[in-house]
N, C-alpha and C positions, 0 to 999 in steps of 0.2 A: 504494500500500500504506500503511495508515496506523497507525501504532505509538504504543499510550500507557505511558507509565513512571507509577506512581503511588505516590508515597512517601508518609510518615507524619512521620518525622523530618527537622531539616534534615542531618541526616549521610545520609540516606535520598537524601536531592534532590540532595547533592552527588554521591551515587554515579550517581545516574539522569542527571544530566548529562554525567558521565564515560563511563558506557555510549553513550548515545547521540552523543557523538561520535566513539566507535572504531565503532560499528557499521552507520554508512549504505548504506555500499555492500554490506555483508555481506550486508546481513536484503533486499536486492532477488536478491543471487544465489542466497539458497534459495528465495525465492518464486520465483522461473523467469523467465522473460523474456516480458514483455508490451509490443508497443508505444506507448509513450508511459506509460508505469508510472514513477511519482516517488513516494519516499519520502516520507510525510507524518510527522510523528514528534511529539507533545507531550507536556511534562513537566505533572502535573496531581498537585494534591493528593489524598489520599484523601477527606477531604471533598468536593470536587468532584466525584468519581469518585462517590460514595454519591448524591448529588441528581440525579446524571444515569445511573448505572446501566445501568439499561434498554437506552438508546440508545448509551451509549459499546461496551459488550457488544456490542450489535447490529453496529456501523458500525466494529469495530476487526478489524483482520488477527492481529494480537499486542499481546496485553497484560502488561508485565510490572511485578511488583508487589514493589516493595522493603520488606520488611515479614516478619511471622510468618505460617507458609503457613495457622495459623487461622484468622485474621482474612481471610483472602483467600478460606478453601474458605464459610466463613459467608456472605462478599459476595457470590460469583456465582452461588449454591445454586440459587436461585429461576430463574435464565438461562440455566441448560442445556439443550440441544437434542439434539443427537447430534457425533458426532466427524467430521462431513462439513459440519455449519456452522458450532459452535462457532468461535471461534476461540484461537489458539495461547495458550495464560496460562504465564505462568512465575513464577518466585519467587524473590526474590535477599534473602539477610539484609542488615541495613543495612552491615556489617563485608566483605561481599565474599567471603566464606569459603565459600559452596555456591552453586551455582544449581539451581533443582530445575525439571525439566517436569513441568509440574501438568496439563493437558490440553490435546487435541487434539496427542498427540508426533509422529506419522505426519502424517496430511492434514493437521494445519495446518501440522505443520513446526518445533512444540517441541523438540522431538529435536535438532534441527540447529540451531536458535538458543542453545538448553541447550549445546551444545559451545563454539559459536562465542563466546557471551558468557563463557561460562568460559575458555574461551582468551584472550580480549583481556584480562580485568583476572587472572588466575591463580586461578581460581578452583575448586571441585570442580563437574563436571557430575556429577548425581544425576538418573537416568533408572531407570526403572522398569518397563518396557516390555518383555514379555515376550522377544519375538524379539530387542531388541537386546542383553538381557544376557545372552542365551545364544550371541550372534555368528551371528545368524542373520538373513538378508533378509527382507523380508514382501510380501506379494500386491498389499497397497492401496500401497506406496511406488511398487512396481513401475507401479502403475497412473497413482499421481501423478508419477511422470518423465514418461510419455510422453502426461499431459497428455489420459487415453483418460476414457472414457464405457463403463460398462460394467455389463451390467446384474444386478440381486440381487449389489450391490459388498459388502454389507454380511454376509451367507451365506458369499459365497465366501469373503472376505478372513477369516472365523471360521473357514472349513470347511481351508483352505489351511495357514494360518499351524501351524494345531493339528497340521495335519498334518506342518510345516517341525518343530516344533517336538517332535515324539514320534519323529522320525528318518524319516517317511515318505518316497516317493521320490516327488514331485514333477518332470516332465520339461518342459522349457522351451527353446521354440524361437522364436527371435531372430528377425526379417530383419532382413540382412546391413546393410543400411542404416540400419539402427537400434544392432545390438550395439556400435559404438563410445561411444554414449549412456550405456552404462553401466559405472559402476566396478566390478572385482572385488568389493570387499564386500557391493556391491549385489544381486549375485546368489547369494551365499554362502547354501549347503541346497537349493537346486535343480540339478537333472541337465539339465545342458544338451545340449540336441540339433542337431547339426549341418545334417542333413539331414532334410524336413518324412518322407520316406520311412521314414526311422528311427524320429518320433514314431510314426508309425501300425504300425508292427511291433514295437514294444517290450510285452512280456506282463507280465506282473504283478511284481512285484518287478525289473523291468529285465533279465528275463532276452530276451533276440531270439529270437521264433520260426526256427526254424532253416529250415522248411519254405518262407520265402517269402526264403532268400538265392537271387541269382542269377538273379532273376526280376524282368520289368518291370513299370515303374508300374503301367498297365494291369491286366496279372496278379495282381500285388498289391491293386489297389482291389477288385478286384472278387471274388479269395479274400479277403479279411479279412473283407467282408459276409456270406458264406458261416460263416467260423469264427465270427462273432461271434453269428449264428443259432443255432446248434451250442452254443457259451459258453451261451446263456441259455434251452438246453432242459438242461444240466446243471447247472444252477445251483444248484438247490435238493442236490441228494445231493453235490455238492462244496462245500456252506457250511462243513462242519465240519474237514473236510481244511484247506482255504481259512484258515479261522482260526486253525490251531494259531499261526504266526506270529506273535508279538504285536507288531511292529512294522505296524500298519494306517495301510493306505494311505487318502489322500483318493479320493472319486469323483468330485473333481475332479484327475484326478492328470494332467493333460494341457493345457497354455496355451501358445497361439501369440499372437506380438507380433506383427502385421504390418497394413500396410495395402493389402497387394496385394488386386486384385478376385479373382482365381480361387483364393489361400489364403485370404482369408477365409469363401469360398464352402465351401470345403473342411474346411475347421474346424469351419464350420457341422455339415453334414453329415455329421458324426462325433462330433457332441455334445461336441467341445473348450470349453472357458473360450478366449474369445476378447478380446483384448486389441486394440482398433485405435488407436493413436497416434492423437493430435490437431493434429499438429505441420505438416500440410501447410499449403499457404494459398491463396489464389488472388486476384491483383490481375486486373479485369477492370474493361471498358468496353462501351458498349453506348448503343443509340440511344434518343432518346428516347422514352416511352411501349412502348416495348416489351412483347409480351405472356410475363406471365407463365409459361404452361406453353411458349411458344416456346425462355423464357429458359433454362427450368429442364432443358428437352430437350437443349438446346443443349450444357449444362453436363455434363450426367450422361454425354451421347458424346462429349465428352473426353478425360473422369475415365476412361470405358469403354475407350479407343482408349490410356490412359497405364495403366492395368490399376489404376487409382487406385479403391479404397472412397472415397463420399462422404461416410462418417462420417467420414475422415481429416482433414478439411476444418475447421479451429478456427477459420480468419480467413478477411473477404475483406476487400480495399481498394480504395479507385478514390477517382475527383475528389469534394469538395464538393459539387458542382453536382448530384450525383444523391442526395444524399442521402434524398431524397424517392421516389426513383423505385419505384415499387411492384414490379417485375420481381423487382431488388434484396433489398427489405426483405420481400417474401414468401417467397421463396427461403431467406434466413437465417431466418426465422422456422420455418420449415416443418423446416428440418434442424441446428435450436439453435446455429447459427453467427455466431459476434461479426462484427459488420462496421466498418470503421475510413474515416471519409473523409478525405482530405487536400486542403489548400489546392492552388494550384497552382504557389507557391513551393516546397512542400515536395516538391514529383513533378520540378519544374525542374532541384533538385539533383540528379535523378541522369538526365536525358532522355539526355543526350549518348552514352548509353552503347549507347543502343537505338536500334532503329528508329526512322524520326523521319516522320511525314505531316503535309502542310502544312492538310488539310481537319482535323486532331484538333487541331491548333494555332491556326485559323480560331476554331472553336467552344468550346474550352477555353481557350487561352493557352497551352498546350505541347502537345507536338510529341509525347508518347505519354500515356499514364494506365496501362494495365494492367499494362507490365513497372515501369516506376515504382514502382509501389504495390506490386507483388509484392518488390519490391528490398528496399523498406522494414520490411516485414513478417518478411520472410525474410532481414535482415542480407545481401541481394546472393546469397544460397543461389537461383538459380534453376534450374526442370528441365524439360528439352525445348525444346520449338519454343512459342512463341506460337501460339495456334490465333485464328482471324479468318475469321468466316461469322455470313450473315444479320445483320450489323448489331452484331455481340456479339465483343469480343477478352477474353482468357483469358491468363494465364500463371501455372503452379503454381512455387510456391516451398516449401520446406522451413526450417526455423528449428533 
């Protein structure tokens, strides 16, 4: 992550130095955990900052500018993008008295470097941001915890928030494996839904149709398709009834977190905002020259067989040695997944824990690769069994 401070005054540069050494560790724990992620951090004049512009803008995580927020919104006028590349800009007077998030508050994570730097030297956070000064959660933060991929981010997260925000009912259902992920505040203005059964019988305003207590799954799937038929031959003579209400709802008023295979299917198929966490990982090993749709087979009845979506999938890791190996680097290419290789020092440190074969030791230097690399990845978070067939080892981890 790489951080520029850019002052004007030397009262400027002594405060940019002050920041930047309470804030090292902070500004990596809002940007989330990536492994082998180091703070890079540089104190840069504003002159220097004006000759190189362009590219400091490009290539920074957060930029924070000791100075009058004029002179700052003039500087990066020209280098705006949207608030899913820009990066984080902030703005601190040279006295220490405000800190202001100037853009990207949410997805770059101003918001939360705005608190945190105002807390280490005592300062005012000044945030602007719709949802947060009304004590309300937002769609895109929600999206950036779980580190998900999700598509028309930029719709929903307008269509969503507007809706958090005018009191609409917004209903949000967790897997159970994930809801510890999030802080109370985090969720604050969404209806949270316990049971996925629940999402799919909740009517308009959060009232439960009454017709489908008592009755199973099944029963239930397959009346709802019936009423919702029904819903949208009535549609049009009930718009005006429908409206009296001025509290309006989003028509996205329905978001599952999950990255199980049969609820995302399910989500699908009921037109829900579908959120899949990006958090699983997968350390694997695999023979040489391997063919790629073998690999990729391999892979997906797994993920199938653990009820894992392979959009869950943010990381994979294994040895150095394959770094090259086409199976591999197709695989990730094909389903926009980071791949991490490791020495075989760095898989060593934690072999002893796992399975150990003398023929992976032979060929590598240690004694496993897949759960290794998954350990690594996944801070020792690992899930299931190791799977090992056809030449190809697997082990899913969670971070």
């Amino acid at each position: 992550m790489r951080i520029r401070y850019i002052y004007l005054t030397d009262q400027s540069r002594q405060l940019a130095q002050r920041i930047n050494l309470l804030m090292a560790d902070d500004f990596l724990e809002v940007s989330g955990h990536d492994y082998g992620k180091k703070i890079e951090s540089e104190i840069i004049s504003y002159g220097d900052f004006k000759a190189q512009s362009s590219s400091i803008f490009r290539e920074s995580d957060c930029l924070v500018f000791i100075m009058a927020s004029g002179i700052v919104v003039r500087a990066i006028a020209g280098h705006l993008v949207d608030k899913f590349t820009d990066p984080a800009v902030l703005v601190v007077d040279e006295l220490g008295i405000n800190v202001i998030s100037l853009l990207s508050g949410h997805m770059g994570g101003a918001n939360e470097f705005c608190r945190l730097i105002a807390t280490r030297i005592g300062a005012n956070p000044v945030i602007t941001t719709a949802t947060d000064i009304n004590g309300k959660a937002a769609f895109d933060m929600l999206v950036k915890k779980m580190w998900a991929n999700v598509d028309k981010l930029r719709g929903l997260s307008l269509d969503i928030n507007s809706a958090l925000l005018k009191g609409g009912d917004i209903y949000l259902y967790i897997d159970p494996d994930y809801r510890t992920y999030f802080k109370e505040e985090e969720l604050k203005g969404f209806s949270l839904v316990d049971d996925l059964k629940d999402l799919i019988t909740l009517g308009k305003n959060g009232i439960r149709d009454k017709e489908f207590d008592n009755k199973t799954d099944k029963t239930i799937y397959n009346e709802l398709d019936k009423k919702t038929e029904n819903k949208t031959e009535n549609k049009a003579e009930n718009k005006t009834e429908n409206n009296i209400d001025i509290k309006i709802d989003s028509k996205h008023n329905k978001i599952v977190i999950s990255d199980k295979l049969d609820v995302c299917e399910f989500a699908k198929e009921h037109g829900w905002v579908l959120v899949v966490p990006r958090r699983n990982v997968l350390g694997l090993g695999c023979r040489k020259n391997t063919d790629s749709n073998l690999f990729e087979g391999e892979v997906l009845r797994y993920l199938s067989e653990a009820n894992i979506d392979v959009r869950s999938i943010g990381r994979v890791g294994t040895i150095d040695l394959k770094k090259d190996e086409a199976c591999i680097l197709d695989f990730c290419r094909k389903y926009g997944i980071k791949s991490d290789f490791f020495s075989p020092k760095d898989l060593a440190d934690h072999q002893d824990i796992y399975e150990k074969s003398e023929f992976v030791k032979k060929v590598t230097g240690v004694y496993s690769v897949a759960q290794p690399a998954c350990h690594i990845l996944a801070g020792g978070n690992l899930l299931g069994q190791m799977y090992r067939d056809k030449g190809i080892t697997l082990a899913l981890g969670r971070w």
